[in-house]
BAFIMI-474145 format. One record per atom (N, C-alpha, C): residue in three letters; x negated, y, z. Coordinates in steps of 0.05 Angstrom, whole numbers, plus 5000, padded with zeros to 4 digits. Atoms other than C-alpha are relative to their C-alpha. Layout:
<kolbas>
ALAXYZ ...
</kolbas>
This chain:
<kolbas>
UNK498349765000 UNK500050005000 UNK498350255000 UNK501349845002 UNK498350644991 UNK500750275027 UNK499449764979 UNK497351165052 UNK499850165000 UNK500249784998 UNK498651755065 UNK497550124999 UNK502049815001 UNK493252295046 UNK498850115037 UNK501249934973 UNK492752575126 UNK501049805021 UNK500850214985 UNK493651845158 UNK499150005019 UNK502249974979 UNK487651785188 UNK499050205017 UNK499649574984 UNK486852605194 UNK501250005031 UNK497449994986 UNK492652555234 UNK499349805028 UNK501550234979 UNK490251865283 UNK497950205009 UNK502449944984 UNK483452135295 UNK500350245020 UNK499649764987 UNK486252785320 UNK500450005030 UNK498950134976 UNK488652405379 UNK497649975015 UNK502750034993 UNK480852225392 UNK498350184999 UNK502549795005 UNK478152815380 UNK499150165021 UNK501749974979 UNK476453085445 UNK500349775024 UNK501150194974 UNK474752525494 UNK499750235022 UNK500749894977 UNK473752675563 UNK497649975006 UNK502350084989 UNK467152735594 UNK499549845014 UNK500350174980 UNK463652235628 UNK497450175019 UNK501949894984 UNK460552465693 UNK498849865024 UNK500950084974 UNK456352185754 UNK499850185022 UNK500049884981 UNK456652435823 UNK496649965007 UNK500949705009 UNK451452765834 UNK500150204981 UNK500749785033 UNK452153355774 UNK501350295004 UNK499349715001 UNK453554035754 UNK500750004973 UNK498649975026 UNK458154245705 UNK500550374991 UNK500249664997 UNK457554955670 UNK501549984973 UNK499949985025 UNK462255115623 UNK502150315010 UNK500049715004 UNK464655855591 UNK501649964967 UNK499149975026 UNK469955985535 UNK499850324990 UNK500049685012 UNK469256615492 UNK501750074974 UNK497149925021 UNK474456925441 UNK499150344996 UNK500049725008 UNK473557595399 UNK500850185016 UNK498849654990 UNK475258275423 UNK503350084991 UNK497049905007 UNK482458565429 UNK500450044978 UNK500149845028 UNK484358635359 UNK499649934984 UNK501050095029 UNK479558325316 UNK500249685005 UNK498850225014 UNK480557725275 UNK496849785011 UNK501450165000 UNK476657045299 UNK498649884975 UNK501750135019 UNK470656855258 UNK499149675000 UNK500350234992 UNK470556125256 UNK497149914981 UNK502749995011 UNK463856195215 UNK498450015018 UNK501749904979 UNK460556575264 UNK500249815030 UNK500150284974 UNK462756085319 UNK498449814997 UNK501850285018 UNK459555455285 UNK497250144994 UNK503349935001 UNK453055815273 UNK499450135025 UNK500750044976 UNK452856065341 UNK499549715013 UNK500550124987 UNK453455455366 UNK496649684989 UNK502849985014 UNK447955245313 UNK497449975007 UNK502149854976 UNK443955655351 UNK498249885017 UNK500250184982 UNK444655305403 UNK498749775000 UNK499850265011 UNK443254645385 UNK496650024984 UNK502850005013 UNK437254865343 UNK497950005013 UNK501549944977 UNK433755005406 UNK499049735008 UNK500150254989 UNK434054335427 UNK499349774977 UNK499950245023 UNK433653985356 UNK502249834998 UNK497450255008 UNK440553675365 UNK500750014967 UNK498850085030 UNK444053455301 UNK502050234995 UNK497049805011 UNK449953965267 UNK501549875002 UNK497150204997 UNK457253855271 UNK499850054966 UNK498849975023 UNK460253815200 UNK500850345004 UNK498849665003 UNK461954545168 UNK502650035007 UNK496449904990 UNK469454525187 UNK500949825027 UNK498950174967 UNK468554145258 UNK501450245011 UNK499049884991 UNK473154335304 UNK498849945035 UNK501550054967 UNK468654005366 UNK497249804999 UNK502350154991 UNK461953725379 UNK499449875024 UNK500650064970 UNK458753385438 UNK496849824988 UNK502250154999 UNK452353145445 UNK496850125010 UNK501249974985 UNK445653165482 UNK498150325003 UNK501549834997 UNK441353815497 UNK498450035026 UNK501950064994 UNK435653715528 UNK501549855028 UNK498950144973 UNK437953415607 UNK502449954996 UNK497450054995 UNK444853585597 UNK501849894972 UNK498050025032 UNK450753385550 UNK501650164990 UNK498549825012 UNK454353905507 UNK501949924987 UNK496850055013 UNK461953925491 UNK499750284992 UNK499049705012 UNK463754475446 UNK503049904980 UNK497249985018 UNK471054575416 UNK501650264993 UNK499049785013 UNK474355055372 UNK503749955004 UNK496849965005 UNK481455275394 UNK501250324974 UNK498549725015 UNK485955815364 UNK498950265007 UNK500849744994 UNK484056385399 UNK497450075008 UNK501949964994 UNK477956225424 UNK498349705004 UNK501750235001 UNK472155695434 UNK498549965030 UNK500649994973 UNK469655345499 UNK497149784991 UNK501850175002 UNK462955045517 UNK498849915030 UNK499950154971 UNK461454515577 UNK497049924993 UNK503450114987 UNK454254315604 UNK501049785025 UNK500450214981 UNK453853675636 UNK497949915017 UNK503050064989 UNK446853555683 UNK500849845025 UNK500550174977 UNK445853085723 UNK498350115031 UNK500849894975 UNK444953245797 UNK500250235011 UNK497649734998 UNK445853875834 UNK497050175007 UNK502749834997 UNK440654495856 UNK500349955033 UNK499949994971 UNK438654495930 UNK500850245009 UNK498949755002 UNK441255205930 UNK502749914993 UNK497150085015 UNK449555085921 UNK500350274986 UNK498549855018 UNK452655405864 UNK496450254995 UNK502349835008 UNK444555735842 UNK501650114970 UNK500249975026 UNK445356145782 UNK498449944978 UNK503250275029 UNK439455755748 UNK501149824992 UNK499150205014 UNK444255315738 UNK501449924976 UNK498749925024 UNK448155655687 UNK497550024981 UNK501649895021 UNK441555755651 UNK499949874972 UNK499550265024 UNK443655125607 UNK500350144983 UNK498849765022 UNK446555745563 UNK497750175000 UNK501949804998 UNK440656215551 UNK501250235003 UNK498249745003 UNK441556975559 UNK499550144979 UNK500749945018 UNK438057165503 UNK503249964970 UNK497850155014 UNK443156635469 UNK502550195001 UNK496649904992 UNK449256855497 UNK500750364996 UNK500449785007 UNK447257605479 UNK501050024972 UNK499649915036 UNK448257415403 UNK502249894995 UNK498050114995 UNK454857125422 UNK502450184984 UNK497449835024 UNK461157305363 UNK501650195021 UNK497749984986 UNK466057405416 UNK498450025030 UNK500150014978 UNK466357555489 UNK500949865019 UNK500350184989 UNK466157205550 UNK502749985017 UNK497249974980 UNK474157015580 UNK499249855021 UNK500650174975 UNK471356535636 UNK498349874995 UNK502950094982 UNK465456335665 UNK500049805032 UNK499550224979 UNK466255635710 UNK497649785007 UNK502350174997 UNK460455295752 UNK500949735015 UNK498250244973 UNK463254635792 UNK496849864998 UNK501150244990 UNK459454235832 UNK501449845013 UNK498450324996 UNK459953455833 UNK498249885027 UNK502250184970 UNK457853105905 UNK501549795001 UNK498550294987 UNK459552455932 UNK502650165029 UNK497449894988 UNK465752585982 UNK498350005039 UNK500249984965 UNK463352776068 UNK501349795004 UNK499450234987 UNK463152316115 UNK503850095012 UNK497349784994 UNK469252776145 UNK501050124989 UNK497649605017 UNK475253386121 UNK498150215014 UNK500149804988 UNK471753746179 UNK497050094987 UNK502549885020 UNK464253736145 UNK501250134980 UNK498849925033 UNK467553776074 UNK500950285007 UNK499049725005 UNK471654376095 UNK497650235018 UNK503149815002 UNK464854756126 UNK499450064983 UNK502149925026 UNK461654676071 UNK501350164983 UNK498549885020 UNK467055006029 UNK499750285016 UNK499649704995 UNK468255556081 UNK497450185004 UNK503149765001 UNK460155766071 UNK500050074976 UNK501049985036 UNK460555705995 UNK503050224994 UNK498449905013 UNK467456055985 UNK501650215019 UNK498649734985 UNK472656616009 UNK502049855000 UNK499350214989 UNK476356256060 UNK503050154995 UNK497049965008 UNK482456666040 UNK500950014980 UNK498750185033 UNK484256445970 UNK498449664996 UNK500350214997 UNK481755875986 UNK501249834994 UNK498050185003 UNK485355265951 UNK498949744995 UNK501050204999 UNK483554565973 UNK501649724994 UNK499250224998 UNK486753835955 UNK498749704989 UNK500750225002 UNK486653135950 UNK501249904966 UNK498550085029 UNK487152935876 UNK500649654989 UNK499750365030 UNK488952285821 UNK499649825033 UNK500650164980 UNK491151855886 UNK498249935009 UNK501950004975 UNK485452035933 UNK497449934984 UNK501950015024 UNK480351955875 UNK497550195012 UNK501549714995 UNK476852665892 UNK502250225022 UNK498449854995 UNK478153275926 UNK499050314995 UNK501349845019 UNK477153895886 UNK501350295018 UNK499249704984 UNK477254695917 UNK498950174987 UNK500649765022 UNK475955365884 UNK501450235017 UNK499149854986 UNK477056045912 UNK502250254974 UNK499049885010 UNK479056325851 UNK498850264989 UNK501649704993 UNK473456905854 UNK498549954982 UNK502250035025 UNK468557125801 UNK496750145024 UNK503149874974 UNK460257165845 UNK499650184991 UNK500949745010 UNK456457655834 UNK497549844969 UNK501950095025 UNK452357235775 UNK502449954981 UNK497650035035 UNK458957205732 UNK501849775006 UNK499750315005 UNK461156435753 UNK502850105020 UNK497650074987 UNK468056255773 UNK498649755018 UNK500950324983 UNK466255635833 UNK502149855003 UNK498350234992 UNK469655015835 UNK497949745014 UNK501750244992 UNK467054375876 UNK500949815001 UNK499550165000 UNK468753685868 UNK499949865019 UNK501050224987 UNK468053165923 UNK500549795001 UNK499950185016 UNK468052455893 UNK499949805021 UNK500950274981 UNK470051845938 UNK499049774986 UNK502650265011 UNK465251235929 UNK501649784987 UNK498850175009 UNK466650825881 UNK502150084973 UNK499049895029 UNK470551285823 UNK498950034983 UNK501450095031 UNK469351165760 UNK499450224986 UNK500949765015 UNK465551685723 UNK500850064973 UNK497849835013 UNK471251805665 UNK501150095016 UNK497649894986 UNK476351875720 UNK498450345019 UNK500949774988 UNK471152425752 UNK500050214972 UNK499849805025 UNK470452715675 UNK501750104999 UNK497549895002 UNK477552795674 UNK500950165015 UNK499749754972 UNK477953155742 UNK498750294982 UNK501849735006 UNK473053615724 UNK501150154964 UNK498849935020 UNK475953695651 UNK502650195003 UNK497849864991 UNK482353885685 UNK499450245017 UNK500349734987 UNK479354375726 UNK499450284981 UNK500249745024 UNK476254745664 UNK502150104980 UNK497749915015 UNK482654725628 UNK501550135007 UNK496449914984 UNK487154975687 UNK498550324999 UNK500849815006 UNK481555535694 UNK500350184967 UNK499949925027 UNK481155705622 UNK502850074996 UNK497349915005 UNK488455735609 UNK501450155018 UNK499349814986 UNK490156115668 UNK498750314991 UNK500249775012 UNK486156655643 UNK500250144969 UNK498950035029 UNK487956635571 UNK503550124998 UNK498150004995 UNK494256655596 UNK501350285017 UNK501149744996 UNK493357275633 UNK499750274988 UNK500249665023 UNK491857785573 UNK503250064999 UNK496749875007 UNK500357745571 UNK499850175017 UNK498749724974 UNK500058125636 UNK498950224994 UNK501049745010 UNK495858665612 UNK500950144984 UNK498749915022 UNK499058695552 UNK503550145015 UNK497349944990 UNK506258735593 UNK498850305021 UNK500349734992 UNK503459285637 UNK499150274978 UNK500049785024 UNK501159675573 UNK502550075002 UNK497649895016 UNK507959565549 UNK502050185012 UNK498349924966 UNK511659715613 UNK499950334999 UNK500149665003 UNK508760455611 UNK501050114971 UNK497249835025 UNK511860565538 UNK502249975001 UNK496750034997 UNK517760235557 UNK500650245012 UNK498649794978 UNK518660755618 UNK500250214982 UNK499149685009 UNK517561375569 UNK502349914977 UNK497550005020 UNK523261055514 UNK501549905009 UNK497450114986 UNK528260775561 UNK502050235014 UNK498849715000 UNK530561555584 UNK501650154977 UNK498649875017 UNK531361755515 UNK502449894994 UNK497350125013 UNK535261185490 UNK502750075023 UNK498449974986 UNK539061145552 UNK502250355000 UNK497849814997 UNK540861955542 UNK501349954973 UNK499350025030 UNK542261825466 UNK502349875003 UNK496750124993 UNK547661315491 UNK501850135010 UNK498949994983 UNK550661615531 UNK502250314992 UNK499049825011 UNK551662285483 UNK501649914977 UNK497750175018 UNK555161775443 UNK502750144993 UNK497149914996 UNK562062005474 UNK501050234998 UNK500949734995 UNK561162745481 UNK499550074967 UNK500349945033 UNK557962885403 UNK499350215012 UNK501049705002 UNK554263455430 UNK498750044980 UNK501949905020 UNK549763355376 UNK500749984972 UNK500149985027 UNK549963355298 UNK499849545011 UNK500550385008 UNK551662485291 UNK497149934988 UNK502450085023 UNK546162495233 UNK497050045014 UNK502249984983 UNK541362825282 UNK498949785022 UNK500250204973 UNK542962375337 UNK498349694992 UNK500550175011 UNK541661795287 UNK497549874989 UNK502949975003 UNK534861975260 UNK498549945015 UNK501649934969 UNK532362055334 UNK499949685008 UNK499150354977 UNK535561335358 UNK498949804976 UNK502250225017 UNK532060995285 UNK497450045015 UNK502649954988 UNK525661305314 UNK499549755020 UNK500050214972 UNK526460935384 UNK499449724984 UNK498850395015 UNK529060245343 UNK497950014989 UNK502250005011 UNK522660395302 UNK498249825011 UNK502749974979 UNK517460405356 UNK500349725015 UNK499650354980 UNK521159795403 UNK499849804974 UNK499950245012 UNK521159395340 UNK496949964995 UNK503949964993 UNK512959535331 UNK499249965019 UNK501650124972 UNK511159415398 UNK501749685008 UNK499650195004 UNK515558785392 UNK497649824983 UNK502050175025 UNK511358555327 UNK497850065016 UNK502649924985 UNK504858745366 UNK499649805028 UNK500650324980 UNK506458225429 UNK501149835000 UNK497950165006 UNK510857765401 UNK497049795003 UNK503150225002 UNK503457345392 UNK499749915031 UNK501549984972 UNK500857565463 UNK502249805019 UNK498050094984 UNK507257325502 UNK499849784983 UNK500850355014 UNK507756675459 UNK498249895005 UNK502750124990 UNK501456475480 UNK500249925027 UNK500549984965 UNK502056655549 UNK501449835008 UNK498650195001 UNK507856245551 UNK499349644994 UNK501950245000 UNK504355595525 UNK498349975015 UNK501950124969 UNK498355675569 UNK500549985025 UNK499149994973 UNK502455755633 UNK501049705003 UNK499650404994 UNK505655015610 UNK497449925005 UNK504050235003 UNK498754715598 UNK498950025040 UNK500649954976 UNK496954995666 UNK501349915020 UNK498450234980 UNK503054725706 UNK499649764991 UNK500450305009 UNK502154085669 UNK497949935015 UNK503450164989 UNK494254015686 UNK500149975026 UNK499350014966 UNK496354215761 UNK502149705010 UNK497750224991 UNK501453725766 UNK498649664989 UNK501650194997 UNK496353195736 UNK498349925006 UNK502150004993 UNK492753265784 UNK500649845026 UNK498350244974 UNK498652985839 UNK497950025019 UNK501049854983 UNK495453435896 UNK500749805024 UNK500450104971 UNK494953145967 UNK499250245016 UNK501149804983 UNK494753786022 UNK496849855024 UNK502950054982 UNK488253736069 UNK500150225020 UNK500349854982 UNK487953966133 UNK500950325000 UNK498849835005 UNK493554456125 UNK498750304978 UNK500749735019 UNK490354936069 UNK501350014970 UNK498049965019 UNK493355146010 UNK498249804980 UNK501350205022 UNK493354655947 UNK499950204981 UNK500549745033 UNK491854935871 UNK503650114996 UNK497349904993 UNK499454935865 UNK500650225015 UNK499449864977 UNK501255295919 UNK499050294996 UNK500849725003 UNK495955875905 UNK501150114972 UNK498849745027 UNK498655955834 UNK502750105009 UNK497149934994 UNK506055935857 UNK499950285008 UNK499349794992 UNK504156485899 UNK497550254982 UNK501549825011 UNK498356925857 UNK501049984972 UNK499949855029 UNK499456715781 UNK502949984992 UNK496949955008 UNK507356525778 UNK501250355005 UNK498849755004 UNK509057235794 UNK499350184971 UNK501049845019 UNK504557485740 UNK501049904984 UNK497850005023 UNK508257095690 UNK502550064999 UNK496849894999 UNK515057305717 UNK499550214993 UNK500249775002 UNK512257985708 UNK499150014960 UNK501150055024 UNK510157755628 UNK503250054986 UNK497149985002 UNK517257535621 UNK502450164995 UNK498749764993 UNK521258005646 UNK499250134989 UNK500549705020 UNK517258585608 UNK500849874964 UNK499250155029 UNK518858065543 UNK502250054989 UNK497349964994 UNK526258065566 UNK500750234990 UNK499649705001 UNK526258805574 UNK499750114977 UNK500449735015 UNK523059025514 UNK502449864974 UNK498950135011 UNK527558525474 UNK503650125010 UNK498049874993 UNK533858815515 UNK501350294986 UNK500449845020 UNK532159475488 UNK500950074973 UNK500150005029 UNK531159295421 UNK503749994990 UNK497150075014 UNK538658995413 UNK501350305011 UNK497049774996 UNK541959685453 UNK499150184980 UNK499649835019 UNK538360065404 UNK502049914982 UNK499550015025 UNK540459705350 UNK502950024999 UNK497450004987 UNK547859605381 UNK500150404989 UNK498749685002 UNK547560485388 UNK500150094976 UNK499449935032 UNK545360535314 UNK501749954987 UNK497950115017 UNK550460115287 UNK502550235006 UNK497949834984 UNK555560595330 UNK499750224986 UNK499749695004 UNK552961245307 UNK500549904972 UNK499949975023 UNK552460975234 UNK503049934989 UNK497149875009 UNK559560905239 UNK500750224997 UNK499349675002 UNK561061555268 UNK499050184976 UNK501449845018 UNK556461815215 UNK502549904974 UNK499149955021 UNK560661455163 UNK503150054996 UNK496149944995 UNK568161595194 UNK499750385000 UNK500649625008 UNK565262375187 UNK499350114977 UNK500549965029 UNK562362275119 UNK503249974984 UNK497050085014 UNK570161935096 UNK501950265009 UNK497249704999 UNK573962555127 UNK499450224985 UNK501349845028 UNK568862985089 UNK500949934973 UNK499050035029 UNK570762635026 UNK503150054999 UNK496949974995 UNK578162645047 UNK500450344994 UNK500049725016 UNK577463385041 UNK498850064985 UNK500749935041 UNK573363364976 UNK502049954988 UNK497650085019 UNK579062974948 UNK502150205002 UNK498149794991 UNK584263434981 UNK499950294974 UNK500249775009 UNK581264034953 UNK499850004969 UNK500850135024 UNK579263694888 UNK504050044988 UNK497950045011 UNK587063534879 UNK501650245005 UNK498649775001 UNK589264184893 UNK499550214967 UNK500649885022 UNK584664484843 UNK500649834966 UNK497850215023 UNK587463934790 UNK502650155004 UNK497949955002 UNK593964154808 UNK499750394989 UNK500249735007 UNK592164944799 UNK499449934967 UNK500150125028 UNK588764664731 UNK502250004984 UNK497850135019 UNK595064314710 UNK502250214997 UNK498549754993 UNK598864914728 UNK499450284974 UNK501649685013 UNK594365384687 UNK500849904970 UNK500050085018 UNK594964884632 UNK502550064989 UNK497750014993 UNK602464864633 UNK501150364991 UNK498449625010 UNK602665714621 UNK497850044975 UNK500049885024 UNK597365654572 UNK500949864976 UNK497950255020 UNK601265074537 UNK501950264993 UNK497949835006 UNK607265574535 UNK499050234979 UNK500449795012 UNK602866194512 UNK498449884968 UNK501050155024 UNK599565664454 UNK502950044981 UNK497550035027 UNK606765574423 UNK500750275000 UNK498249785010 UNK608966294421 UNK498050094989 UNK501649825023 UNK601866494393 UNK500049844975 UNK500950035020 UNK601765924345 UNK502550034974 UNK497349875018 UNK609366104326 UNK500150174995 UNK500549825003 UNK607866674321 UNK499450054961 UNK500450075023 UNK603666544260 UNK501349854978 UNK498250145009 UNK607766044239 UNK501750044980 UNK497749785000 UNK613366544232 UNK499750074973 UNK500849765029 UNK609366974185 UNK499449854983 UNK500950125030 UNK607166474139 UNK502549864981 UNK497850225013 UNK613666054128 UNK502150274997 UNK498449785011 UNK617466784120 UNK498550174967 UNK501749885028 UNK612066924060 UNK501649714989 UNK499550235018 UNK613266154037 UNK504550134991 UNK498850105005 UNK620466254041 UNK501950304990 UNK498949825014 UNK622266974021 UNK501250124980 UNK497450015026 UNK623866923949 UNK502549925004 UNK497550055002 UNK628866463964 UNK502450105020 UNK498149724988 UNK632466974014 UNK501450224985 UNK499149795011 UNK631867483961 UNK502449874979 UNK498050155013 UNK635766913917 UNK502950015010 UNK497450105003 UNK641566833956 UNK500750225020 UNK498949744989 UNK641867573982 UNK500150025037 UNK500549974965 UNK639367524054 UNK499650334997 UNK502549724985 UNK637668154092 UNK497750024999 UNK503050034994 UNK630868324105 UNK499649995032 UNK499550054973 UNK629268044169 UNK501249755021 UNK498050184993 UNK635167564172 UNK497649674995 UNK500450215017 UNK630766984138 UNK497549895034 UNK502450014983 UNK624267134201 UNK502649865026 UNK498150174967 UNK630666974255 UNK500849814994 UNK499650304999 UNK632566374226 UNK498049844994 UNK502250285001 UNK625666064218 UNK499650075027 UNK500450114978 UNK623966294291 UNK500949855021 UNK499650234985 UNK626865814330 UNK499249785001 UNK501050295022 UNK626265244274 UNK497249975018 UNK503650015004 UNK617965354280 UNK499650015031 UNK500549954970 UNK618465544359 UNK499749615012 UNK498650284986 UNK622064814372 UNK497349784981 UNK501450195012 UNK617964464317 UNK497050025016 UNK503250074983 UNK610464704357 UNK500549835023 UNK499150204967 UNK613464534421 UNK499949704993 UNK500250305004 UNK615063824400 UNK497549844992 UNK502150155013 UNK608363744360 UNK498950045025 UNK501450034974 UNK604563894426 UNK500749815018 UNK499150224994 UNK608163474455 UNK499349724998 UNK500050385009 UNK607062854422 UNK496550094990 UNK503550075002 UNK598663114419 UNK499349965031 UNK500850074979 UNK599363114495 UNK500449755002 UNK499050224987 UNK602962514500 UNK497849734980 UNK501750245016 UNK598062094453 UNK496850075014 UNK503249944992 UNK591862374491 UNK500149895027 UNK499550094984 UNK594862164558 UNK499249654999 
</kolbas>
C-alpha cells in the first residue's frame, strides 16, 4: 500500500523530544530566549547560534530545518528545541559544585556566546540534583539557607519519587533556583522527567506572563476610551450633537478597540495555552505537602492565577467594548439614516410641489400656445379662404369669425392628442 506522504513525519513527532536522562548527583542549566517585542523570529539565526555553540566543542550539526538537537558538549549533554516563539537550551553535568547554586555553573553557556545571542533571555533556571536527606528537617535547612523562606514552595512529587522546591526568585547572577532531592533508588528517566517538568512549568509561566504586561498596557488605553464611548452613549437619547458628528467620533473609538484587539489577540492566545501547559505540568507532578509549606500549586493559585484573571478579564473587557461600540454605531447609523429619509421626504415634498407649479405653468402656457398659434392660423386660412367669401358675398370680416373658433377648437384638440402620445 501506499502511505501517506507525512506518515512517518507525523509518528516521529511523537519522539521528537525525549526526556532527559539524569543521575543524582547533577546540575541542570537551562535558559530559553525569544526575539524582542515586535520583531519577527529568525529561525536561521537560531540554528546558527546554536552552531556556535556546538562548534566549540566539535559536536555534530542538527539538519538545516531541525526543530531539536541533543547531544554531548564537552562534560555535559545538550538539549536544544525550537518552539514558536522562542527556543530553549538545557545543560546536563554530572555532579554538583561544593558552592550550592555557584554561578560557574551556568558557565556551560559562555558569555561571550550568549552576547551574540538573536534573541533575548525570557528565563534563566539552575536546579540542583542530590540524593534525598536523611530527614524533612535537614532537607528543609538546607532550602531555608539556599532560598527566600517566604515564597518558598516545597513538595513531594511522582508518588514520593523526589521532592522538588524553588523560591520563585531571580539571584543576583541571573538564575531562577530550583532543587531536586531524589530518593534512592529512582530511575534516572523518572528524575529527567522531574527536572524536565520543572523547566517547562518555569518557562511557560513566564512566557505566559508577557499577557500581563500586555493587559496592563492595554488597561491604561482602555481607561482613556471607556469615558468617551460611555459619554457618546449616553448622548444617544438627548442628540445634542450633529448624529453624523457623533458617528465619525464613535468609528474613531471602534477603530482603535478593533487595533488594539488585532495587536493582542496573539499575546492573550498564547497566554492562555501556556497557563494550560503549566497547570497540566503542576498537576503531573501529583504534589505531596511537606512539613506544612506551601506546594508549587498552591504558590501559583495564589501569585500567578491572579495574574491570569487579570489577562482575562482585560481580554473580556476590551472585547466588551468592542461589541458596545459597535452595538452604538449601528444605533447612530440608523438615526443618521431615519434623518437622511426625512431629508429626502422633504426633497421629494418640495420636488413635487415644484412639478406641480411646473404643471401649472405648463397648463397657462398650453392655453397661451393655442391662442398664439390660432392666432396665426386665423390669418392664413382667412388669405386661403377669402376669394371664396368674396364669391358668395360675405362681409369683410364675417369669413375671420367663422374660421376662429373652427382653428381655435382644431389646435386645442391637435395638442391634445401631441400631449397625449408623449405621455
Amino acid at each position: 500500500m501506499t502511505d501517506h506522504p507525512l506518515r512517518y513525519a507525523l509518528v516521529n513527532e511523537l519522539h521528537a523530544r525525549p526526556f532527559p536522562v539524569v543521575q543524582a548527583p547533577a546540575t541542570a542549566v537551562f535558559m530559553a530566549l525569544m526575539p524582542p517585542e515586535g520583531a519577527a523570529r529568525n529561525k536561521a539565526a537560531d540554528l546558527a547560534h546554536l552552531v556556535a555553540l556546538l562548534d566549540r566543542h566539535g559536536g555534530s550539526h542538527p539538519q538545516p530545518d531541525a526543530n531539536h538537537w541533543s547531544g554531548p558538549i564537552g562534560r555535559s549533554e545538550l538539549k536544544w528545541e525550537s518552539h514558536t516563539e522562542f527556543v530553549t537550551f538545557s545543560a546536563f553535568t554530572p555532579g554538583v559544585s561544593a558552592r550550592p547554586f555557584d554561578p560557574f555553573e551556568a558557565e556551560v553557556f559562555p558569555q561571550d556566546w550568549l552576547a551574540d545571542s538573536p534573541g533575548l533571555r525570557a528565563t534563566s533556571v539552575l536546579i540542583r540534583v542530590l540524593p534525598e536527606p536523611a530527614t524533612e528537617a535537614e532537607m528543609l535547612s538546607l532550602l531555608d539557607g539556599w532560598m527566600v523562606r517566604e515564597s518558598l514552595a516545597v513538595a513531594r512529587v511522582v508518588d514520593g519519587a523526589a521532592i522538588i522546591a524553588g523560591d520563585f526568585r531571580i539571584d543576583p547572577a541571573g538564575q531562577m533556583r530550583f532543587a531536586v532531592f531524589v530518593r534512592a533508588g529512582t530511575g534516572e528517566r523518572r528524575i529527567g522527567r522531574i527536572v524536565q517538568r520543572l523547566c517547562e512549568i518555569e518557562t511557560y509561566r513566564a512566557m505566559s506572563m508577557l499577557g500581563l504586561m500586555k493587559a496592563r498596557e492595554l488597561t491604561t488605553r482602555l481607561n482613556a476610551l471607556d469615558p468617551r464611548l460611555s459619554a457618546l452613549i449616553s448622548e444617544l437619547d438627548r442628540g445634542d450633537r450633529p448624529a453624523e458628528a457623533a458617528l465619525h467620533e464613535l468609528l474613531t473609538i471602534a477603530s482603535e478597540l478593533e487595533s488594539l484587539a488585532v495587536q493582542s489577540s496573539f499575546r492573550f492566545g498564547a497566554s492562555a495555552a501556556y497557563e494550560a501547559i503549566v497547570n497540566q505540568r503542576i498537576l503531573a507532578l501529583r504534589e505531596e505537602r511537606i512539613g506544612g509549606r506551601q506546594t508549587f500549586g498552591e504558590f501559583m493559585m495564589r501569585r500567578y492565577d491572579p495574574a491570569m484573571r487579570t489577562v482575562k478579564s482585560t481580554e473580556v473587557r476590551l472585547k466588551a467594548m468592542s461589541e458596545r461600540a459597535q452595538r452604538a454605531a449601528e444605533l447612530l447609523r440608523t438615526r443618521v439614516d431615519v434623518e437622511r429619509s426625512a431629508q429626502n421626504q422633504k426633497l421629494l415634498a418640495s420636488m413635487d410641489a415644484r412639478a406641480d407649479l411646473q404643471l401649472r405653468l405648463q397648463h397657462t402656457v398650453e392655453g397661451l400656445s393655442v391662442v398664439a398659434i390660432s392666432y396665426y392660423a386665423v390669418s392664413l386660412a382667412a388669405y386661403l379662404f377669402h376669394p371664396l367669401a368674396e364669391a358668395v358675398h360675405l362681409a369683410e370680416g364675417l369669413d375671420k369669425a367663422i374660421l376662429t373658433p373652427l382653428v381655435i377648437l382644431g389646435v386645442w384638440f391637435a395638442l391634445r392628442r401631441v400631449r397625449a402620445r408623449l405621455h
